[in-house]
N, C-alpha and C positions, 0 to 999 in steps of 0.2 A: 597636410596642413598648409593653407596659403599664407602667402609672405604679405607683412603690411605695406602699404608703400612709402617711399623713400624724397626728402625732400634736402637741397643745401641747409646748409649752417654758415650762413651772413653770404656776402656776393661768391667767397671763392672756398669758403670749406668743404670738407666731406660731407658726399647722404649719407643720413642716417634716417632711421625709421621714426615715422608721426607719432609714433610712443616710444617714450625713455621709461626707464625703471629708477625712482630714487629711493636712500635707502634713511632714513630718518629715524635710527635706531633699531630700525624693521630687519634685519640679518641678527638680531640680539638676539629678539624674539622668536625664532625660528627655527624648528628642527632643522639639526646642517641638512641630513639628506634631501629632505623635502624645498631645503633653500639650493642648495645645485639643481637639481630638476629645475626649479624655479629656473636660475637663470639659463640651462641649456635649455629649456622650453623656448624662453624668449629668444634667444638668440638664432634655433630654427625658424620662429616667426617673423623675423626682419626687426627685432627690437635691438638694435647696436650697443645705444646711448646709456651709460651707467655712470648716475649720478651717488658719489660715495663720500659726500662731503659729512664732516664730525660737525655735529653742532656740540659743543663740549665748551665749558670754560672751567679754568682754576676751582677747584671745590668740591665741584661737580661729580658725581657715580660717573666711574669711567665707560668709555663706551668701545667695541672692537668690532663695530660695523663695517669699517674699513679694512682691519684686518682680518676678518672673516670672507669679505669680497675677494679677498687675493689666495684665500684656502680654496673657497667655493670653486673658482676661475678653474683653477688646476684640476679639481673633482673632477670639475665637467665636462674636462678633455682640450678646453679651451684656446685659440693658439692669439697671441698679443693681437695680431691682425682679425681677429674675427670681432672684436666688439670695441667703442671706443669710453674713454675714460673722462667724465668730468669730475671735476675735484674745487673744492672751494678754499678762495683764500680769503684772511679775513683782516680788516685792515684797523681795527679798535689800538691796536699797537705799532703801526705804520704811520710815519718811517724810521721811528726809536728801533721797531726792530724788524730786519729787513724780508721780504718774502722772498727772497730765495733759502732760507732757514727753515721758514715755514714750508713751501712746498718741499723741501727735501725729505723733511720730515712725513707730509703726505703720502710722496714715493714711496717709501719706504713703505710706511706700515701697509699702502697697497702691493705691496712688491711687483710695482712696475717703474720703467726709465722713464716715462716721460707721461703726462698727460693732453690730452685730446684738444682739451677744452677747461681753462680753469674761471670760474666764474665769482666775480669778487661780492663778497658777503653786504650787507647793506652798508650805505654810506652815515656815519653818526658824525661827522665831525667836519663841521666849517670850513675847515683849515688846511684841510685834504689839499697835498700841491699836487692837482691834477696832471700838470706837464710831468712833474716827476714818476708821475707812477706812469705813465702812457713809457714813459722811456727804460725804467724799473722793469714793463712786462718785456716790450722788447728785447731787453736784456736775456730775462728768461727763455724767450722762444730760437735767441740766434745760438744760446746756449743747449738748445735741442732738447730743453727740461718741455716746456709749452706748443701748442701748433699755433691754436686759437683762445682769445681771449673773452669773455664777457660781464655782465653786470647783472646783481639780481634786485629788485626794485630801485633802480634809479630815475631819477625823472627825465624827462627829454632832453630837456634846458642843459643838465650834467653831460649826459650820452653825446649832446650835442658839441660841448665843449672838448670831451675827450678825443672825438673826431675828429674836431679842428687841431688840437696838438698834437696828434698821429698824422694828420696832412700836412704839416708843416715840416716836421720831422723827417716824412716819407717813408711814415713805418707803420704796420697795419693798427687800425684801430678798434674797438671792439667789433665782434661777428655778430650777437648774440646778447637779447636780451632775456631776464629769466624773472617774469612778473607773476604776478596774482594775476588767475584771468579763468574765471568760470562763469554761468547762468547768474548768478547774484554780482560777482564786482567785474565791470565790464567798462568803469570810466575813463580809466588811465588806458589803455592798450586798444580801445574804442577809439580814444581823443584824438582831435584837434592834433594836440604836439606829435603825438606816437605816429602817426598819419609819414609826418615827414623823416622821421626815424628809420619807417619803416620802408618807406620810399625812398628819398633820396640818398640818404646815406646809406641804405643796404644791408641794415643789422635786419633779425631776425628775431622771430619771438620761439620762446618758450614757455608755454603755458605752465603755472606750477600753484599748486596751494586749491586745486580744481576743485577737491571734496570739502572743502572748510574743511581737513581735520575730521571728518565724519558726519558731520552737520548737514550738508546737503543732502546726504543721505540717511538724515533719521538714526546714524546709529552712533551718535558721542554724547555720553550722559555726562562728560565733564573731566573722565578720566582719564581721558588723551590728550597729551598736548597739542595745542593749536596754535596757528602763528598768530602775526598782530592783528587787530580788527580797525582800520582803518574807515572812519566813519561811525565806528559805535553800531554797527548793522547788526550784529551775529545774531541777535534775538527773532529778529526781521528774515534774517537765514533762515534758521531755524524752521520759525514758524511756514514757511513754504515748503517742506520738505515735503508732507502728504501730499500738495496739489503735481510738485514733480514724479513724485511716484504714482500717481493716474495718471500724468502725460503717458511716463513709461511703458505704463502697462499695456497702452492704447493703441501705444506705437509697438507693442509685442516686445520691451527693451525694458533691461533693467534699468533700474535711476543712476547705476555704477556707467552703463552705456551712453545714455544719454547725456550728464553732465562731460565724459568724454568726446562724445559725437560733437557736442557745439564747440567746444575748443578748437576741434579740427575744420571748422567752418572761416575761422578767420584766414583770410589771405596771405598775412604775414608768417602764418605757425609753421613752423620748421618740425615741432615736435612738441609733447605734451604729457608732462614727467609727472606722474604715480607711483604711488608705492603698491605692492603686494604680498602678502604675505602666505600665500597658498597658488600652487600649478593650476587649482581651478579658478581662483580669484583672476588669474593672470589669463586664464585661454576667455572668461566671463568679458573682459574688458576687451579684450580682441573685437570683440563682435561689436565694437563703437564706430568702426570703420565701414562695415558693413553698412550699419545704421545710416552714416551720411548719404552712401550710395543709394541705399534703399530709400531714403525720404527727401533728400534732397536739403541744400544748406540751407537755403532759405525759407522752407517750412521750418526747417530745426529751429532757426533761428527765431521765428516768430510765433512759435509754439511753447519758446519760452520766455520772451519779453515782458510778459509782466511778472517775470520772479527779479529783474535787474533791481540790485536792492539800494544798490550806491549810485544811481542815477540823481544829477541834483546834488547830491550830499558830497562826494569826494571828486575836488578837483581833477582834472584831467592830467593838469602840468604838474601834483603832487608826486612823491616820493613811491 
């Protein structure tokens, strides 16, 4: 089996592989056996990065995807050093209540000491004291709970600020960004702002949210959940899903391939997180790698450009 290859996480983290494994309720759903194969599969294929964050709130059918990951881990033979751990923290209740509470809580139900990479949940609230939280993570990492930190849909203008209160400080600021970035929403991590994000300051992308939900792939009739749809496009999604599946075919790749393939095309991608829920689903994506090498980025690229569905419509500098 060849190993994927390996890129940083922001100017000075660990490689990890261009494919992460996230888990979106998807270890719920899953024969245990079949989900440890799953992750010792990936993990002999150079997939590190395991994102095991709860999307859960108050009310909610409880979820044990997390702690199904820290049963799985042990299955599989696993040892703390062979894979790394992102975990999300989420700030709707920040700083009434503190995240060091919350990640403890995380650790735990993963039953691991410390996570890799914690990546803070979307920004809702105006009022967010940026400076305090840059010093709030700090806190966590000198405490040896955290390595690296990042954001997932933030806008520049934010990323950018958080930066500057981590420079001032002289304490790391985030590594790692964790956006929307597939064949259809391509404006914000394309843009203008992200350009310098991604440049001067050193953070990193992470591709996530690549399938819509199953949408680009033709296979979500509505009964999966899907994240937000910024721009009102999803219909517009949707409807392109046949013409990506005769790219695919053309190019002898699944449409699971090739909406992966171009993700790994951007310059900044560090890695680019899907879910699986089957050893073949997982070795099926593998082969997106291949895909780039075989076709090259810039035909990938331009063999899908006119499925870009949020061109025009969704700010660049947006959320």
């Amino acid at each position: 089996m060849s190993v994927i290859p390996q890129r940083r996480i922001g100017r000075d983290g660990p490689l990890t592989g261009v494919l992460s494994l996230g888990s979106w309720h998807t270890y719920d759903r899953m024969d245990f056996r079949e989900a440890v194969n799953l992750v010792r599969t990936a993990v002999d294929s150079g997939i590190t990065l395991f994102d095991v964050g709860v999307y859960g709130f108050p009310g909610a059918t409880p979820v044990y995807t997390d702690v199904l990951f820290s049963a799985m881990v042990r299955a599989a033979g696993l040892r703390r050093e062979d894979y790394l751990l992102s975990a999300k923290l989420w700030l709707e209740g920040y700083p009434e209540h503190n995240l060091r509470d919350q990640l403890d809580n995380a650790l735990f139900r993963a039953g691991v000491e410390h996570a890799d990479l914690v990546v803070l949940g979307d920004l809702r609230r105006d009022d967010t004291d940026l400076h305090r939280l840059v010093l709030d993570l700090n806190e966590l990492r000198e405490a040896g709970l955290i390595r690296h930190w990042g954001v997932n849909n933030w806008s520049a203008t934010t990323i950018q600020a958080l930066h500057d209160f981590a420079a001032a400080e002289n304490v790391p600021g985030p590594a790692i960004a964790q956006l929307k970035y597939s064949v259809a929403r391509r404006s914000i991590p394309d843009g203008e702002p992200f350009k310098k994000v991604f440049g001067e300051l050193g953070v990193t992308l992470q591709s996530s949210d690549i399938f819509e939900g199953g949408v680009l792939l033709g296979k979500n009739s509505g009964a999966r959940q899907v994240g937000r749809d910024p721009g009102d496009i999803r219909e517009r999604i949707a409807a392109s899903a046949p013409e990506l599946a005769k790219i695919a075919t053309e190019l002898g790749a699944t449409p699971a391939q090739l909406c992966l393939a171009f993700t790994l095309t951007h310059p900044a991608n560090t890695t680019t997180l899907f879910g699986a829920t089957s050893t073949e689903q997982l070795k099926d994506n593998l082969g997106a790698v291949d895909l780039v090498e075989r076709v090259g980025a810039e035909e990938l690229r331009a063999l899908v450009e006119p499925h870009w569905a949020d061109r025009d419509i969704v700010d660049p500098e947006g959320p």
